[in-house]
Backbone as XML, in Angstrom:
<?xml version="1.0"?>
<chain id="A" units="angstrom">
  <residue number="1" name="UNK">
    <atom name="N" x="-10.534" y="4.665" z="7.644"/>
    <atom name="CA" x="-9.087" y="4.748" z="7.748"/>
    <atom name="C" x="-8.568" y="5.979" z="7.014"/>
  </residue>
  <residue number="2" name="UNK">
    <atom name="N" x="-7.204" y="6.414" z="7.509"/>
    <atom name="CA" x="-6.920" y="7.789" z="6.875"/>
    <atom name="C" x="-6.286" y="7.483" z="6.075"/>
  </residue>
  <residue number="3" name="UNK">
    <atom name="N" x="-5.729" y="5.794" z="5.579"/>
    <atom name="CA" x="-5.076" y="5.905" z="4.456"/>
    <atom name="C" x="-5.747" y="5.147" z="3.265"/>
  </residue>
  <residue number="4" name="UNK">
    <atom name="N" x="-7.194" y="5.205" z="3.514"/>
    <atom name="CA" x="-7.458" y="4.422" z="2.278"/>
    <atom name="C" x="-7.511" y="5.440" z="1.324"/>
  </residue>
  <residue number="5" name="UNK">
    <atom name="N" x="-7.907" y="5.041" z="0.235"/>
    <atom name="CA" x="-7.773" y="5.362" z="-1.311"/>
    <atom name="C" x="-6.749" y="6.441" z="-1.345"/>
  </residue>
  <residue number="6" name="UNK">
    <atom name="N" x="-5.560" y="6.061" z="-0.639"/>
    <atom name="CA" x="-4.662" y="7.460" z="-1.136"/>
    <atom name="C" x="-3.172" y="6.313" z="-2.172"/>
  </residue>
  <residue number="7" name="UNK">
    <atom name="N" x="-2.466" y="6.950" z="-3.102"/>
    <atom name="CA" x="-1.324" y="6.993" z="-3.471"/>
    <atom name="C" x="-0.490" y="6.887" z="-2.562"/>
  </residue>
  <residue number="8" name="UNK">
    <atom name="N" x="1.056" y="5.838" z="-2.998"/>
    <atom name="CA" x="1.871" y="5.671" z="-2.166"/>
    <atom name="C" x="3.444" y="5.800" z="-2.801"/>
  </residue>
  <residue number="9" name="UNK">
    <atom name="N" x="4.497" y="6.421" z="-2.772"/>
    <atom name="CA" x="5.571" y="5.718" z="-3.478"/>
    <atom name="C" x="6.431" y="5.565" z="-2.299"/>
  </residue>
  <residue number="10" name="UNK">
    <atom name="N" x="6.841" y="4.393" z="-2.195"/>
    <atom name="CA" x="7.630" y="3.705" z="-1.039"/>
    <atom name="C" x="9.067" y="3.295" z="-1.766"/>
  </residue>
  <residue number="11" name="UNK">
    <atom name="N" x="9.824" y="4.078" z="-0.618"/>
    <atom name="CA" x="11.659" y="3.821" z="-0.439"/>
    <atom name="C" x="11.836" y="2.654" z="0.562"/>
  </residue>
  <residue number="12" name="UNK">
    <atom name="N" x="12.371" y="1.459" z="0.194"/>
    <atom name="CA" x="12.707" y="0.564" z="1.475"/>
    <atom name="C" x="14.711" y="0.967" z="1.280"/>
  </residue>
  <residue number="13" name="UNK">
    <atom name="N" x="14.905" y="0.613" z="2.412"/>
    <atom name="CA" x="16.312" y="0.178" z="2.292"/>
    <atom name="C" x="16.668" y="-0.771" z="2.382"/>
  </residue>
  <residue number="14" name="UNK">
    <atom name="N" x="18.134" y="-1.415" z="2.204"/>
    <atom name="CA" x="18.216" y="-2.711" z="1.657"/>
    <atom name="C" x="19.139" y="-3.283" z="3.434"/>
  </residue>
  <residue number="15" name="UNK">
    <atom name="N" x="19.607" y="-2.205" z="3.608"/>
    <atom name="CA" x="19.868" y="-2.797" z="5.214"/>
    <atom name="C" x="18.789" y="-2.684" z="6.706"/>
  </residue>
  <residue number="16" name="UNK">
    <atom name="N" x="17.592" y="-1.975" z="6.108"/>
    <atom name="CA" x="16.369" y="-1.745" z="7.086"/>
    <atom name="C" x="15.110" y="-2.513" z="6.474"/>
  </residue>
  <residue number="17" name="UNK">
    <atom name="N" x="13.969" y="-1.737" z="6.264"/>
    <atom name="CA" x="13.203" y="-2.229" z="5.786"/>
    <atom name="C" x="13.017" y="-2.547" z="4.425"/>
  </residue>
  <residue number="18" name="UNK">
    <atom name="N" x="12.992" y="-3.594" z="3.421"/>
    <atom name="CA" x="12.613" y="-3.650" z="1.940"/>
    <atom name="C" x="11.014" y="-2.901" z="1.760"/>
  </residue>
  <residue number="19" name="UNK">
    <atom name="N" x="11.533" y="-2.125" z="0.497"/>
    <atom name="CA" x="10.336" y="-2.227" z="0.184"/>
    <atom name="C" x="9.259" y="-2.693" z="-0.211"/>
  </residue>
  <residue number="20" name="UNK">
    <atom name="N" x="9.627" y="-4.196" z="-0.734"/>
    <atom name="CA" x="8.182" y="-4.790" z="-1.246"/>
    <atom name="C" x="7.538" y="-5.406" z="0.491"/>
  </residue>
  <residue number="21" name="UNK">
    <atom name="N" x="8.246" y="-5.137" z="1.865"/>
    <atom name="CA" x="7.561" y="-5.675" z="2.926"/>
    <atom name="C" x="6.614" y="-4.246" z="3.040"/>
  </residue>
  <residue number="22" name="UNK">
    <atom name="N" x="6.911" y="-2.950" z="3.175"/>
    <atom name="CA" x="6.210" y="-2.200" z="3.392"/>
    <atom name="C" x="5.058" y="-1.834" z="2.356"/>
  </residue>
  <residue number="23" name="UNK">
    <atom name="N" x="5.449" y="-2.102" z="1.151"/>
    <atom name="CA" x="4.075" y="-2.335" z="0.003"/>
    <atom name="C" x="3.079" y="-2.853" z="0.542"/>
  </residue>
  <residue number="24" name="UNK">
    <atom name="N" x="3.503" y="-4.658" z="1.276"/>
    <atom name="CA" x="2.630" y="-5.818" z="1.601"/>
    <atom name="C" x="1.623" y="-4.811" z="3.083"/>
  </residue>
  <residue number="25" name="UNK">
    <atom name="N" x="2.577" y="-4.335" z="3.677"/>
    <atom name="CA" x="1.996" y="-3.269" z="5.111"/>
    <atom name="C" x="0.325" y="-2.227" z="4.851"/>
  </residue>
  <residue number="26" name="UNK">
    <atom name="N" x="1.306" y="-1.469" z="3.467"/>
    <atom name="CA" x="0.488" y="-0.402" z="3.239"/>
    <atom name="C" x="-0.706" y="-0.859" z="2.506"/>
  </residue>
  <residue number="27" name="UNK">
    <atom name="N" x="-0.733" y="-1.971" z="1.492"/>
    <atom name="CA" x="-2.011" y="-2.096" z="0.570"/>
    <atom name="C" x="-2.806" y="-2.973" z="1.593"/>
  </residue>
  <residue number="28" name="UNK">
    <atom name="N" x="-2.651" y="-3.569" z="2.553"/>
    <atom name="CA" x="-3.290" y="-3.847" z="3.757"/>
    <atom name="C" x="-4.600" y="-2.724" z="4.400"/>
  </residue>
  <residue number="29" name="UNK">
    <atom name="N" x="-3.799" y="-1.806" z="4.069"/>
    <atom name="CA" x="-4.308" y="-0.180" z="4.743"/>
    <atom name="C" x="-5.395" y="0.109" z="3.668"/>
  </residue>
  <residue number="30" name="UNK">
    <atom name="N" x="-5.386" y="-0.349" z="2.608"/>
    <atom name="CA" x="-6.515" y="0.149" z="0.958"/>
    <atom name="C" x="-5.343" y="1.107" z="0.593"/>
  </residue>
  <residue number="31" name="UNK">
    <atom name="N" x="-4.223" y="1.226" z="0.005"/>
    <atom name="CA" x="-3.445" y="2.375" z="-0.257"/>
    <atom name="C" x="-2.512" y="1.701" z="-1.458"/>
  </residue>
  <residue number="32" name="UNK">
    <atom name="N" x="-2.960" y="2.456" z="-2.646"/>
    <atom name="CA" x="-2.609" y="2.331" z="-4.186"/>
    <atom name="C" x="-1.286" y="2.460" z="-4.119"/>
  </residue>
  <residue number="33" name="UNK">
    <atom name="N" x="0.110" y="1.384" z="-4.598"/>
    <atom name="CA" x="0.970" y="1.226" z="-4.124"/>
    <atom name="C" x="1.768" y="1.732" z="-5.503"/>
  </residue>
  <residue number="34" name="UNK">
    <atom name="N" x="1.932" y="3.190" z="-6.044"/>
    <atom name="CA" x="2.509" y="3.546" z="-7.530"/>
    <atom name="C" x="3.685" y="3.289" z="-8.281"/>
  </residue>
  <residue number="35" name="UNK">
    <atom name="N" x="5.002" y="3.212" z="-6.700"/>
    <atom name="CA" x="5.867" y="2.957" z="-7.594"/>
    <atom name="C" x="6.838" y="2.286" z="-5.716"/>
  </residue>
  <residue number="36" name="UNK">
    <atom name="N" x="7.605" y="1.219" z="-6.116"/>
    <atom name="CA" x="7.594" y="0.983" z="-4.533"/>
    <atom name="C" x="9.810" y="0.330" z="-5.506"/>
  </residue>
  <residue number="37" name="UNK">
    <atom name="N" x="10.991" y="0.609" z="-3.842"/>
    <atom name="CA" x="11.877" y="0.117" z="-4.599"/>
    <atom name="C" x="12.476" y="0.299" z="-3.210"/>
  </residue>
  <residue number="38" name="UNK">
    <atom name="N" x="13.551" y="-0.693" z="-3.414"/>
    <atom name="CA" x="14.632" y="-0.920" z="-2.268"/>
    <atom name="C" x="15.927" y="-0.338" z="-3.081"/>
  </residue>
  <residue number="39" name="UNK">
    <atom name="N" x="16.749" y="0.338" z="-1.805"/>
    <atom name="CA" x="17.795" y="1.144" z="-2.528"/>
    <atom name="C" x="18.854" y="0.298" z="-1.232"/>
  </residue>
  <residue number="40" name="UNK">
    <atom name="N" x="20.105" y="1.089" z="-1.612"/>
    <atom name="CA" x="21.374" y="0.752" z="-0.997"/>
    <atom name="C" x="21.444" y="2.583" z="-0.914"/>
  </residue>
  <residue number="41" name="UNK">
    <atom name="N" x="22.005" y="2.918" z="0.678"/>
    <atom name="CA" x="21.710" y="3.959" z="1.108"/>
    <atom name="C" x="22.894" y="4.180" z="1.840"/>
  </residue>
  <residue number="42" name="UNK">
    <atom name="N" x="24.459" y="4.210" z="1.204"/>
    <atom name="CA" x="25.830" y="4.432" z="1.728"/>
    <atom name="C" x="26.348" y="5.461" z="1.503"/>
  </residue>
</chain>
């Protein structure tokens, strides 16, 4: 896979995707999840 053993810092938004769903996505993939956060994006 092209994303194993890589670093990740994940933006979710709070009216699209959260980020702790795309965390759950990516460490699926083997991908070190460093700093992960849902924002409000108005």
């Amino acid at each position: 896979m092209m994303l194993r053993d890589k670093k990740a810092i994940i933006i979710g938004d709070r009216d699209g995707i959260p980020g702790p769903a795309i965390e759950e996505c990516v460490k699926t993939a083997g991908v070190q999840v460093v700093f992960s956060s849902t924002e409000c994006f108005v």
